[in-house]
C-alpha positions as CSV (number, residue, x, y, z in Angstrom):
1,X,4.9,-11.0,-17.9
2,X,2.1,-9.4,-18.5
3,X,-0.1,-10.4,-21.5
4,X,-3.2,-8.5,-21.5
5,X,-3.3,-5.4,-22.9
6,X,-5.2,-2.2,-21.6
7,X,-7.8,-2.6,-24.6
8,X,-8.6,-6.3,-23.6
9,X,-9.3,-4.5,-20.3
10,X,-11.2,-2.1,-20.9
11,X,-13.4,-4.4,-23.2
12,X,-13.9,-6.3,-20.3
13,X,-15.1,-4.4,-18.0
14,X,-17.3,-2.6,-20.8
15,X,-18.8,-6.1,-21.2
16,X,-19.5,-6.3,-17.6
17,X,-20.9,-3.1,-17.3
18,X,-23.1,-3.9,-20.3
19,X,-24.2,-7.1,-19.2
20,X,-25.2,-5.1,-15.6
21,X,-27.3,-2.7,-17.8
22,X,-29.3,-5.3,-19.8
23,X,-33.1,-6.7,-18.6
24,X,-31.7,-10.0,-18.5
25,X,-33.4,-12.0,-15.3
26,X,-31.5,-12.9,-12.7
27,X,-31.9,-15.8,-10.6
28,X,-31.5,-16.2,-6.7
29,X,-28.5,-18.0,-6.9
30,X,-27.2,-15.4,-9.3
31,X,-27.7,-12.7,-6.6
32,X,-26.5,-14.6,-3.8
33,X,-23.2,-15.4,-5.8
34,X,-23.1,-12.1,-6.4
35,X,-23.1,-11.1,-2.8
36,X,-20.7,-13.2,-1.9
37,X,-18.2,-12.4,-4.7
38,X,-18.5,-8.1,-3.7
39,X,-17.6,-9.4,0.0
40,X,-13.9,-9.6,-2.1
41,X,-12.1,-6.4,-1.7
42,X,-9.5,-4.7,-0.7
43,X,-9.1,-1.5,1.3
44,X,-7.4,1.0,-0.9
45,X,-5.6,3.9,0.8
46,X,-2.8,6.9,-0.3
47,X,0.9,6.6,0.9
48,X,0.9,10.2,1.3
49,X,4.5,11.0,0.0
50,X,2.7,10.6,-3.6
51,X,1.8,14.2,-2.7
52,X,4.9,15.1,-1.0
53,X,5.0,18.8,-2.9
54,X,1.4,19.7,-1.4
55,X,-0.1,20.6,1.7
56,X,-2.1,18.3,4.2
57,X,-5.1,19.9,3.2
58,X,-4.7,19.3,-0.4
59,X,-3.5,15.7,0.1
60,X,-6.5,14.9,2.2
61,X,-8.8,16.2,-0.3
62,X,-7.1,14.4,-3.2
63,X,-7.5,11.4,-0.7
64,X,-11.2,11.9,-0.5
65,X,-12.0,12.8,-3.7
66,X,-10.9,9.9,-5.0
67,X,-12.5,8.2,-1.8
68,X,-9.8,6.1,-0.8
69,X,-10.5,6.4,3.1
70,X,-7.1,5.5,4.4
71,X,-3.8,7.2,4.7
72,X,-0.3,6.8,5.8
73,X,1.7,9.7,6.4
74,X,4.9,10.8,5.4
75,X,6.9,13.0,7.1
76,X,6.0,16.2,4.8
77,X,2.7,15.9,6.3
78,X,3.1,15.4,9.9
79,X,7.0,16.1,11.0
80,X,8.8,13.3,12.6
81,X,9.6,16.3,15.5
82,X,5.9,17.2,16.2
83,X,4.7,16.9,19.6
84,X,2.3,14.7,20.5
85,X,-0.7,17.4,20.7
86,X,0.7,18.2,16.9
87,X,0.0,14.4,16.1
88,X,-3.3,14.4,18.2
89,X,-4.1,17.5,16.2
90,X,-3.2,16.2,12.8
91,X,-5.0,12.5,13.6
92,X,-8.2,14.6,14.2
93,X,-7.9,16.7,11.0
94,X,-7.3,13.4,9.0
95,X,-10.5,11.9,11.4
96,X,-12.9,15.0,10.0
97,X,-11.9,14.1,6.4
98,X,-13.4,10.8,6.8
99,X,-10.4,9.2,6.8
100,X,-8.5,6.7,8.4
101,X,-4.6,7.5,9.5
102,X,-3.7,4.1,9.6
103,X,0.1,4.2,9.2
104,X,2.8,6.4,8.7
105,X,6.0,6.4,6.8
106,X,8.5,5.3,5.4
107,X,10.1,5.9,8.9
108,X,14.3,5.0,8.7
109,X,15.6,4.1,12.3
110,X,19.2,3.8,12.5
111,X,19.8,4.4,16.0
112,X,18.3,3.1,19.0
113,X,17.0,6.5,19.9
114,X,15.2,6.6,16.6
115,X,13.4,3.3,17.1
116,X,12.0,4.5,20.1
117,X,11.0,8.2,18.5
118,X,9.0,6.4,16.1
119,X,6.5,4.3,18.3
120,X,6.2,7.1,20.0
121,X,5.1,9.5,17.0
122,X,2.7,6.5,15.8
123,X,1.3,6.5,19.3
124,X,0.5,9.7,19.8
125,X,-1.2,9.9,16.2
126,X,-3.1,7.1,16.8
127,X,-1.6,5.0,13.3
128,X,-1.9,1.0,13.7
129,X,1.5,0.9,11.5
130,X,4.7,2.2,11.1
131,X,5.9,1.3,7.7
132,X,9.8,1.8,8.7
133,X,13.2,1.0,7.9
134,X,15.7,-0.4,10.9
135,X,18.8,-1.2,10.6
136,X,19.4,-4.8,11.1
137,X,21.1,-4.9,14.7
138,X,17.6,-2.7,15.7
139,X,15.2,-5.8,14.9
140,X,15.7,-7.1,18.5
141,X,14.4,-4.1,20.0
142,X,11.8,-3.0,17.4
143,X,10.6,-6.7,18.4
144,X,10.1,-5.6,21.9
145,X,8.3,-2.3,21.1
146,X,5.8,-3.9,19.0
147,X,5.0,-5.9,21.7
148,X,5.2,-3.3,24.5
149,X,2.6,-0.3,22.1
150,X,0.7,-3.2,20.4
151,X,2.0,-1.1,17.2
152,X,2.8,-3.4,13.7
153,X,6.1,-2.9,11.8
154,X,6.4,-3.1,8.3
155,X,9.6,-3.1,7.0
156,X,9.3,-1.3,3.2
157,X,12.1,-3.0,0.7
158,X,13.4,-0.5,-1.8
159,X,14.8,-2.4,-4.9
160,X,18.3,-3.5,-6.2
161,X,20.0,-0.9,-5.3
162,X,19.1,-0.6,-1.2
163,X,21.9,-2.5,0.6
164,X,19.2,-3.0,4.0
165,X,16.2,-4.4,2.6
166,X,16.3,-4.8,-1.0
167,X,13.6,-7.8,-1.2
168,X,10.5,-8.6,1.0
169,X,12.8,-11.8,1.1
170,X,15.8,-10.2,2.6
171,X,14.0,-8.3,5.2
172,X,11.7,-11.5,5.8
173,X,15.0,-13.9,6.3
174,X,15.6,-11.7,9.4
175,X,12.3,-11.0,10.9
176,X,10.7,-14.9,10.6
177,X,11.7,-15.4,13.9
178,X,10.4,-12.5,15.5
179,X,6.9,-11.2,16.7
180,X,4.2,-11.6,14.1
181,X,3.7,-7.7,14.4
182,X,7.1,-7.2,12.7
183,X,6.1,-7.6,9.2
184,X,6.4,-6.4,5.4
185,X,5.6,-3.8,3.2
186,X,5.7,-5.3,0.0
187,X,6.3,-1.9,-2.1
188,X,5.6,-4.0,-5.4
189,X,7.7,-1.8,-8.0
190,X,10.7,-1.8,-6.1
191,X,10.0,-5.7,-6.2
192,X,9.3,-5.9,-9.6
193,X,12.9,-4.2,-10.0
194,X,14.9,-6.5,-8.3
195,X,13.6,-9.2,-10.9
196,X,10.9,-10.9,-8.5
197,X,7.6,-11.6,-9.6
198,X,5.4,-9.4,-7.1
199,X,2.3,-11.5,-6.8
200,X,4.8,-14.6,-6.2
201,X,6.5,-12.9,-3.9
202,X,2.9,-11.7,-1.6
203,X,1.8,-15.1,-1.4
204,X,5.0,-16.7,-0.1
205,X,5.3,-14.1,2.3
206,X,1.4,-13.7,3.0
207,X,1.8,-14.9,6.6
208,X,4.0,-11.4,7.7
209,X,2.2,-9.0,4.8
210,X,0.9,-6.3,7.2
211,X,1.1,-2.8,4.3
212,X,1.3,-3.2,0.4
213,X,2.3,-0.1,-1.8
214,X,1.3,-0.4,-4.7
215,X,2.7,0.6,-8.1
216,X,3.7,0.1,-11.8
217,X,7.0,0.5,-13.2
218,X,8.9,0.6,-16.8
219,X,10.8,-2.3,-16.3
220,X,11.8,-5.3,-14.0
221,X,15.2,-3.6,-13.5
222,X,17.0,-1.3,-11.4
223,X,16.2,1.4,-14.0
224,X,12.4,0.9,-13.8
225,X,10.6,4.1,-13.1
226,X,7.1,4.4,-11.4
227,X,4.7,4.8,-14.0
228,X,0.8,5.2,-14.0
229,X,-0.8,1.3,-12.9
230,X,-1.9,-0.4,-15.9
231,X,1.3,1.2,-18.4
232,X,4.1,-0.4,-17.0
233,X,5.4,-4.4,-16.5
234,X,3.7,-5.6,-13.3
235,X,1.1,-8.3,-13.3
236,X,-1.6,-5.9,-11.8
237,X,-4.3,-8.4,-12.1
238,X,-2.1,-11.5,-11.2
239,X,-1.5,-9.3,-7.2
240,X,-5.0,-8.2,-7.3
241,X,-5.6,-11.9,-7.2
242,X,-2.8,-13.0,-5.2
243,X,-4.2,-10.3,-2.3
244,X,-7.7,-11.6,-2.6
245,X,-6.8,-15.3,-2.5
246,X,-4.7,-14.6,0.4
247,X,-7.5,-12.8,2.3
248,X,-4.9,-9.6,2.9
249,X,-7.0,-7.6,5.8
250,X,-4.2,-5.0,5.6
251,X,-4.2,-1.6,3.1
252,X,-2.8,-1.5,-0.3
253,X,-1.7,2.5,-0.5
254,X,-1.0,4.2,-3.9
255,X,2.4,5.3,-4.0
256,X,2.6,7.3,-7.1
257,X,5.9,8.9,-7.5
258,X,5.7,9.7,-10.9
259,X,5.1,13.8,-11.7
260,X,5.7,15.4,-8.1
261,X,4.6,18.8,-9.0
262,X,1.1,17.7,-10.6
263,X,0.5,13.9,-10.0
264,X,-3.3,14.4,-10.1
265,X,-3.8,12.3,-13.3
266,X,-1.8,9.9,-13.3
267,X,-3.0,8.9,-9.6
268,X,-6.4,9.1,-10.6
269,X,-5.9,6.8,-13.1
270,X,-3.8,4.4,-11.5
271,X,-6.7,4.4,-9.0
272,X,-9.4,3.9,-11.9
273,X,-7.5,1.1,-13.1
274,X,-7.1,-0.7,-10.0
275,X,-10.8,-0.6,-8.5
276,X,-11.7,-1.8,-12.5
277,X,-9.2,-4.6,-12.1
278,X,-10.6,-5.4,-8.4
279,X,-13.9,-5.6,-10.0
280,X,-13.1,-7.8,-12.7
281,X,-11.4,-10.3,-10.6
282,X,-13.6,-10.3,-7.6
């Protein structure tokens, strides 16, 4: 898989930032080019359950500290039985941290009445996505409530050992059909467990790619275990690529699920790595 190692990195972008430090002269071309190739990002966000042992508050500064400006939220941080002035009122704390509440989950449905409990949560806190799990039979009407709240689904795989949606492929077999709101969440390291090839796996299915959580793990197995971004076996640079060439408009959220009781390293880090890779590639 992965050939380069973090010390070829690093030098890289130590080059790069050298090169940005010398008098060299730099032509108009150079500076137009150079325009054009920062107009190549991506926004980065927090899947909030990466902080699932601390408060709202805490996550929210963590969020902005490390200025990622957009969040989905897991139940921890706004309950799945809060009313909707508790969602109005959460949406605006998350609004005064100068952040975006984009999404929220991972949301399971397995009943009818849970389908419909979870576009209305999103609606009343404002999110643009639920990142949710429905049981198969559910897809027909999850198809009509995207349609009727103009609210995307995402459907999040989980990796070898989920029986639902263990692939982006699996959950993509059933949904091609349906509403172009009904889409993925390509959570990469539970991907990269089940054997496939992440960055393979976001371009074939770039068409319904609406959330990415994004990850490293220890191996491309079912005993992989999320590990900071840059230490593990996923490609980083190869999906950093892969999202860029396929112009993804939707937010790849750090899911860090390593160290629950003090992930504040290893996020950072992950985060570090990332916006170095994006800037390397881009």
């Amino acid at each position: 898989m992965k050939k380069q190692t973090r010390r070829q990195f690093l030098q890289v972008v130590g080059m790069g930032a050298a090169a940005s430090l010398s008098k060299a002269t730099v032509s108009l071309g150079q500076v137009q080019g150079a325009g054009k190739a920062a107009k190549k990002t991506l926004k980065l966000g927090l899947a909030s359950y990466t902080l699932r042992k601390f408060s709202l508050e805490r996550t929210l500064a963590e969020a902005a500290r490390l200025n990622l400006k957009y969040i989905s939220l897991k139940d921890f941080h706004l309950s799945l039985n809060s009313t909707p002035d508790e969602c109005q009122k959460v949406a605006q704390q998350v609004k005064e941290a100068g952040i975006e509440l984009y999404g929220g989950g991972v949301i399971y449905m397995r009943n009818e009445a849970e389908v419909h409990h979870a576009f209305d949560y999103a609606k009343a806190a404002g999110m643009k996505v639920i990142i949710g799990v429905p049981q198969h039979e559910l897809l027909p009407l999850v198809n009509k409530k995207v349609q009727e709240y103009d609210i995307k689904l995402a459907i999040h795989n989980h990796g070898p050992t989920d029986k639902v949606y263990p692939t982006p492929a699996s959950a993509y077999e059933l949904i091609k059909d349906l509403d172009k709101r009904v889409g993925l969440c390509n959570d990469i390291g539970h991907t990269m467990r089940a054997g496939v090839a992440p960055a393979d796996s976001i371009e074939k299915y770039a068409d319904r790619l609406l959330d990415v959580h994004i990850k490293d793990v220890t191996e491309a197995t079912k005993n992989g275990r999320t590990v900071e971004i840059g230490r593990g076996v996923i490609n980083i640079p190869k999906v950093i690529k892969t999202l860029l060439k396929i112009e993804y408009q939707g937010v790849a959220a750090f899911e860090y699920e390593k160290d629950a009781n003090d992930p504040f390293s290893g996020l950072a880090e992950s985060v570090g790595y990332v916006r170095g890779v994006v800037a390397a590639v881009s």
